[in-house]
C-alpha positions in Angstrom: 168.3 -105.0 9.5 168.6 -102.5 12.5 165.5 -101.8 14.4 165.2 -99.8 17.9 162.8 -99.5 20.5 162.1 -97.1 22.7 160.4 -98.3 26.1 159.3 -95.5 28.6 158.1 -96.9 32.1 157.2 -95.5 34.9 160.8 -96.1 36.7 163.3 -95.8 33.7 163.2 -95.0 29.5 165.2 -97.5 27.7 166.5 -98.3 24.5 167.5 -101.2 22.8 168.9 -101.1 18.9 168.9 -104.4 17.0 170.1 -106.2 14.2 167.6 -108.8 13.1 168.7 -111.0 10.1 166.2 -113.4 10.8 162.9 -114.4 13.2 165.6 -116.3 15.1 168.5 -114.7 14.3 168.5 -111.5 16.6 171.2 -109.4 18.6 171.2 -106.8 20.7 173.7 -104.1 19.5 172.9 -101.3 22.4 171.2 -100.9 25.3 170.4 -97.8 27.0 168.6 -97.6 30.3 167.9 -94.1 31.8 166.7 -94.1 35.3 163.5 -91.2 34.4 161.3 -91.9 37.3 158.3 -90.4 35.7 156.0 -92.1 38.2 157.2 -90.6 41.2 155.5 -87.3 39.6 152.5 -88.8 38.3 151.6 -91.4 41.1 151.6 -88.4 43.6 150.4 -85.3 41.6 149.2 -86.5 38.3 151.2 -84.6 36.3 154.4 -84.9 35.4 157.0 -82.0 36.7 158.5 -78.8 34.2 161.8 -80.6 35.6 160.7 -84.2 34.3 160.1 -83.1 31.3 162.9 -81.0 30.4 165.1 -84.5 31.7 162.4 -86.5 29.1 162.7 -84.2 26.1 166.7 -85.0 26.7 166.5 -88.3 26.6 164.5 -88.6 23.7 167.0 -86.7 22.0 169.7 -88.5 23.1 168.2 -91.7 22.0 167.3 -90.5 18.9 171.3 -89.5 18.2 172.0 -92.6 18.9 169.5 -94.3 16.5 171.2 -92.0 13.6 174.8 -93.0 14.7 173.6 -96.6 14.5 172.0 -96.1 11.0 168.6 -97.5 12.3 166.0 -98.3 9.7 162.8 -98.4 11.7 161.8 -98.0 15.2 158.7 -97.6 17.8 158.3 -95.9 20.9 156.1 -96.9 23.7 154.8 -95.4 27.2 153.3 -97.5 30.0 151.3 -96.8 33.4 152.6 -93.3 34.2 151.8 -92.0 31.2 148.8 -93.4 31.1 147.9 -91.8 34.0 149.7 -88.2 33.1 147.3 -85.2 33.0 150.1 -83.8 30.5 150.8 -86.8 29.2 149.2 -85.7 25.5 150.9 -82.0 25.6 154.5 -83.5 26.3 154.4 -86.1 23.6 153.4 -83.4 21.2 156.0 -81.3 22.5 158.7 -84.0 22.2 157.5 -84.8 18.3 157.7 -81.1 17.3 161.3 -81.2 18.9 162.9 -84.3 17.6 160.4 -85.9 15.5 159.8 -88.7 17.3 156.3 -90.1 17.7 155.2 -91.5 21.1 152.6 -94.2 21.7 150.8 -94.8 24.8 149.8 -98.3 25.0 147.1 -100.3 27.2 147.7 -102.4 29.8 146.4 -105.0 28.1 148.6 -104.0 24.9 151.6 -104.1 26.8 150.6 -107.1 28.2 150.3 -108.7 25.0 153.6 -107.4 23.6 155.4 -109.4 26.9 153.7 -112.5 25.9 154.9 -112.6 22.1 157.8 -111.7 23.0 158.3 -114.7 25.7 157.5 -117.1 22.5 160.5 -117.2 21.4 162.8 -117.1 24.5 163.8 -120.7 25.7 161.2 -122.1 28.2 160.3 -125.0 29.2 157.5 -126.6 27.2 154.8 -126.3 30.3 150.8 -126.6 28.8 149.9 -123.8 31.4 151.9 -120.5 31.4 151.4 -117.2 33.7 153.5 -114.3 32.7 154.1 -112.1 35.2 155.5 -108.1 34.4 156.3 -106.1 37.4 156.5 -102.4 36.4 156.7 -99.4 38.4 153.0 -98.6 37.7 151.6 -101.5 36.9 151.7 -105.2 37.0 150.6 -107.6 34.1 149.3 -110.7 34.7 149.0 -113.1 31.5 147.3 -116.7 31.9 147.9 -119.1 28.9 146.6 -122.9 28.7 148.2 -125.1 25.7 149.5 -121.3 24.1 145.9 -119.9 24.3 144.9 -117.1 26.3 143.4 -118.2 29.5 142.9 -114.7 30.9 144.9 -111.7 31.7 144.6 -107.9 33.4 146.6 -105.1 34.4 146.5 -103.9 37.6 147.5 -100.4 39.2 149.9 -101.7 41.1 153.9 -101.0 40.6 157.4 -100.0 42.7 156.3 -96.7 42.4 152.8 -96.6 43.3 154.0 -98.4 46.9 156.9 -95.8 47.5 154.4 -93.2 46.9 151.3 -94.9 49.2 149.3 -95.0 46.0 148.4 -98.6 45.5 144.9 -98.7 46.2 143.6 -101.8 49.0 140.7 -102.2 45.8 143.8 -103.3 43.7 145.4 -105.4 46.0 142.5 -107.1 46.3 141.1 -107.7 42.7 145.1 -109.3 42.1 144.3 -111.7 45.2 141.2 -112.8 43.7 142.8 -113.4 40.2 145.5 -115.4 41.3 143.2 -117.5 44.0 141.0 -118.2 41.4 142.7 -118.7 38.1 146.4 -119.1 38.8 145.8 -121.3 41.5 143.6 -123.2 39.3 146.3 -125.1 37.3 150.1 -125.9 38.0 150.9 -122.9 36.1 154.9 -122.4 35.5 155.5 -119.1 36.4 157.8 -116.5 34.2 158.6 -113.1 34.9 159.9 -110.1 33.1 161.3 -106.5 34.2 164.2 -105.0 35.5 163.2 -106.1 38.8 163.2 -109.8 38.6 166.0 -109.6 36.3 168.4 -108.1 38.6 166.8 -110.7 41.3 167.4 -114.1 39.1 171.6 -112.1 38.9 171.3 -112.2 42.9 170.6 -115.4 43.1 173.3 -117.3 41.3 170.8 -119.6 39.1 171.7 -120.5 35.7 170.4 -119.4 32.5 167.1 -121.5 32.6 166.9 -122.3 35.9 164.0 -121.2 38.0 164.5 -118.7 41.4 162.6 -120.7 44.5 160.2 -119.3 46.4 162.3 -119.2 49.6 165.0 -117.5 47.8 162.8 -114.3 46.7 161.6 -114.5 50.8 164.9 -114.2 52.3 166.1 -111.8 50.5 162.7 -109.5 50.7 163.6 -110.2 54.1 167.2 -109.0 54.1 166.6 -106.0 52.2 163.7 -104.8 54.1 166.0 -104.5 57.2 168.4 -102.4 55.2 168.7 -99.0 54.5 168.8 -97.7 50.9 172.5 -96.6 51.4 173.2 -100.2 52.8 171.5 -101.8 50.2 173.6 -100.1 47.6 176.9 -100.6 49.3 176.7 -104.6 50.3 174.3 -105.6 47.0 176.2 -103.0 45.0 172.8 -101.7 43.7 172.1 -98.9 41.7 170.4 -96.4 43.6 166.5 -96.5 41.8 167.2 -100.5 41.7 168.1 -100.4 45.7 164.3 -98.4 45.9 162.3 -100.1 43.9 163.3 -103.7 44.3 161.9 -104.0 48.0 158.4 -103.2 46.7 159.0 -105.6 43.8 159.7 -108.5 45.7 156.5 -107.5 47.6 154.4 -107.9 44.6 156.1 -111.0 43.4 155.7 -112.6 46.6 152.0 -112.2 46.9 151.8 -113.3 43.4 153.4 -116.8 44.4 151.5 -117.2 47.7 147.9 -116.7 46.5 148.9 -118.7 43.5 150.5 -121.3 45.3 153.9 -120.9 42.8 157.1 -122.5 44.4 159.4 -121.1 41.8 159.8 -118.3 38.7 161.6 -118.5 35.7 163.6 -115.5 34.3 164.0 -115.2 30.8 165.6 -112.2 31.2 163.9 -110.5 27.9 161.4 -106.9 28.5 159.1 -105.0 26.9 161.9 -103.1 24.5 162.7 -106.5 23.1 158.9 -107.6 22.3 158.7 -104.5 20.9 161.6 -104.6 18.5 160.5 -108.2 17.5 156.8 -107.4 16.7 158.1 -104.6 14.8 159.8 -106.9 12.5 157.5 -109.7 12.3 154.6 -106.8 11.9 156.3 -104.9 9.0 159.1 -107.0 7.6 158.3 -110.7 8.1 154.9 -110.4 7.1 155.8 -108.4 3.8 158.4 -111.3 3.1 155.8 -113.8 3.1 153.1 -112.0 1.6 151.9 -113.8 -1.8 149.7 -112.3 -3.6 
């Protein structure tokens, strides 16, 4: 079975098409990353720019072409923080269904959130009784806290790449994320796991297997080393792509707090998003369920 999902954050749209033969038996056949920046319109005027969308309404038909070519059979499509926050955001989605048909959902933080967590179910971890997933978007950051697989606590808070590059991460925010990882992540010896492009292309920098965690001092120096770059340097010696060399400082900003106010020595990097929970609720939502259905 072929499934797609369409994830559109505030840095980048992707898609990811699927086969799925079974719950464990799953393969990525395409992924597609588009580097839309929708947040660096919304974060600083609340809308999202004629020229944004004209570059959005592109994409989406792009990705839909694709989704035909690859004779998908089902698919969902889901917006994050900066269309969350989009004053347009309601006209543009309508615009973009009465153009290519497809139907756009803008989730919650707390949705999204949720979506991570399934889909870090069935990635290979270690068996650790206290769990804190950590997504690091460019509008938002997700915070999930589970004790013996039951949710502990979690919250999304307006802070992302973008809303830094753009001086629009409120001190309020930094401050309620302090709190919640003084007090609740601190609270247990919480294995940390992270999700994103972000940490993603981090874990690659830093040599670690598959399954082996990044330290602490790693994710320092190199905050460190990129901070004294430029962005043209950063791309030439790191051989970065030009939105990862911007965004990644502010990133590893975020994650760093995040492991000194909750006293975390070390992440883990499954190296799985948003576009693949999405794909594998989709199938365990509509498929799976149907299978097992008796009535």
């Amino acid at each position: 079975m072929k499934l797609a999902s369409i994830d559109i954050g505030s840095n980048a749209a992707r898609l990811l098409i699927a086969e799925i033969k079974s719950p464990t038996d799953y393969s990525k056949l395409n992924l597609l990353r588009i580097p839309l920046q929708l947040g660096f319109d919304v974060f600083e005027n609340g809308r999202i720019s004629p020229e944004k969308k004209d570059l959005f309404i592109k994409t989406m038909k792009v990705f839909k072409d694709l989704m035909t070519i690859y004779s998908v059979e089902d698919f969902r499509i889901c917006a994050t923080s900066a269309m969350r926050d989009a004053e347009n955001a309601e006209e543009i989605t309508q615009e973009i269904k009465e153009i290519t048909g497809l139907e756009i959902e803008v989730i919650s933080g707390d949705e999204e959130a949720s979506i991570l967590y399934e889909n870090h179910l069935s990635s290979n971890l270690h068996d650790e009784p206290y769990q804190a997933f950590v997504d690091v978007g460019g509008g938002s950051t997700e915070i999930t806290l589970y004790g013996n697989q039951k949710l502990i606590k979690k919250h999304s808070f307006n802070i992302g790449t973008i809303r830094i590059l753009n001086d629009h991460s409120p001190d309020e925010e930094w401050q309620l994320m302090k709190e919640f990882c003084k007090t609740h992540l601190k609270s247990q010896p919480f294995q940390l796991i992270g999700s994103g492009g972000n940490i993603n292309k981090i874990f690659s920098m830093s040599k670690m297997k598959d399954g082996e965690p990044v330290g602490l001092n790693f994710i320092k120096k190199l905050h460190q080393n990129l901070t004294s770059l430029s962005l043209d340097e950063r791309i030439k010696l790191y051989n970065l792509r030009m939105d990862r060399a911007n965004v990644i400082v502010p990133a590893l900003h975020i994650y760093l707090n995040i492991m000194k106010w909750g006293a975390c020595k070390e992440i883990y990097v499954p190296k799985i998003g948003l576009a693949d929970g999405m794909v594998k609720k989709l199938y365990a939502d509509k498929y799976l369920l149907s299978v097992n259905f008796q009535p």
